[in-house]
C-alpha positions in Angstrom: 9.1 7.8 0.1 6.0 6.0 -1.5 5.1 2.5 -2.4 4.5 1.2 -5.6 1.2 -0.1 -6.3 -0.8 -1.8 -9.5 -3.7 -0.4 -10.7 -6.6 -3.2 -12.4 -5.6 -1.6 -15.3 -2.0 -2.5 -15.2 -1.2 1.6 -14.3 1.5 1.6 -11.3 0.1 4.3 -8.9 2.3 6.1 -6.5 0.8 6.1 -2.5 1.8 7.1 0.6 2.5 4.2 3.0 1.5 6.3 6.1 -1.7 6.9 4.4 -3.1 2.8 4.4 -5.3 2.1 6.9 -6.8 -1.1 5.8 -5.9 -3.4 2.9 -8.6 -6.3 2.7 -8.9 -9.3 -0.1 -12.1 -9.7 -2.3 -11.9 -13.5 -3.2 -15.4 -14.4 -2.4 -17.3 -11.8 -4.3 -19.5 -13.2 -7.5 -20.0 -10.1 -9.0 -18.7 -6.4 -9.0 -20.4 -3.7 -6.9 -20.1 -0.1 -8.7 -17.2 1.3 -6.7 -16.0 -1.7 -5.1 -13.9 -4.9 -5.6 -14.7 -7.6 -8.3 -13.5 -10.9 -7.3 -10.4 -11.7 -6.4 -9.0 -7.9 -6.3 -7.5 -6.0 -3.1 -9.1 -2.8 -1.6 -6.7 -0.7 -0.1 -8.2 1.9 2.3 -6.6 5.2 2.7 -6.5 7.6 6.3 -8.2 9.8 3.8 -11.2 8.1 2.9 -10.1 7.0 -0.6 -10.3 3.5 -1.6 -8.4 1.8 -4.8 -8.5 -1.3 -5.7 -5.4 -2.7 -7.0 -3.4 -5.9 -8.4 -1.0 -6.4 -5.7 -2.2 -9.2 -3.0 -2.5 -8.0 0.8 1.3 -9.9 1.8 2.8 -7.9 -0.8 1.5 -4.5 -0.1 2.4 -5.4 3.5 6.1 -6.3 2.7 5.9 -3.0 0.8 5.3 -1.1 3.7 7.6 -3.2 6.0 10.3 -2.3 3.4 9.6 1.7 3.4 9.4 1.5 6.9 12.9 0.1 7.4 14.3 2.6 5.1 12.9 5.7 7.2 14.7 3.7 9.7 17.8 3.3 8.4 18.0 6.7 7.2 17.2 8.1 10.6 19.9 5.5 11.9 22.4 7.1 9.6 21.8 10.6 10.4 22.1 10.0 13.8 25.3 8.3 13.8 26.4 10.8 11.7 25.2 14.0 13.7 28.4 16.2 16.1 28.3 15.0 19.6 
């Protein structure tokens, strides 16, 4: 399973919740940086070394994640109590 997040561009983008390592608000910013956030955006920073930058806020993304989380869980809660003993 993945989470759902928004591009700047309005383009929903596909990523591995595993894969976050970081996910840090730009509010403060005046200007862009070439390859960085513009103000008010969200950098996400992937195990990888990839950054995006995306629409969703930080809370959201983490709620996201929370969510997926609890699914693996519930699946592997379900396979268990459905395993021969």
């Amino acid at each position: 399973m993945m989470i759902t997040l928004r591009r700047l561009n309005g383009q929903e983008v596909l990523v591995n919740a595993d894969l976050i390592e970081t996910v840090e608000r730009h509010g403060d910013q005046r200007r862009a940086v070439a390859g960085e956030a513009s103000r008010g955006d969200t950098v996400v920073a992937l195990t990888t070394g990839n950054r995006m930058v995306v629409q969703d806020q930080p809370d959201a993304i983490r709620e996201k994640v929370l969510e997926y989380r609890s699914q693996i869980q519930a699946e592997a809660d379900r396979r268990r109590a459905a395993a021969p003993r």
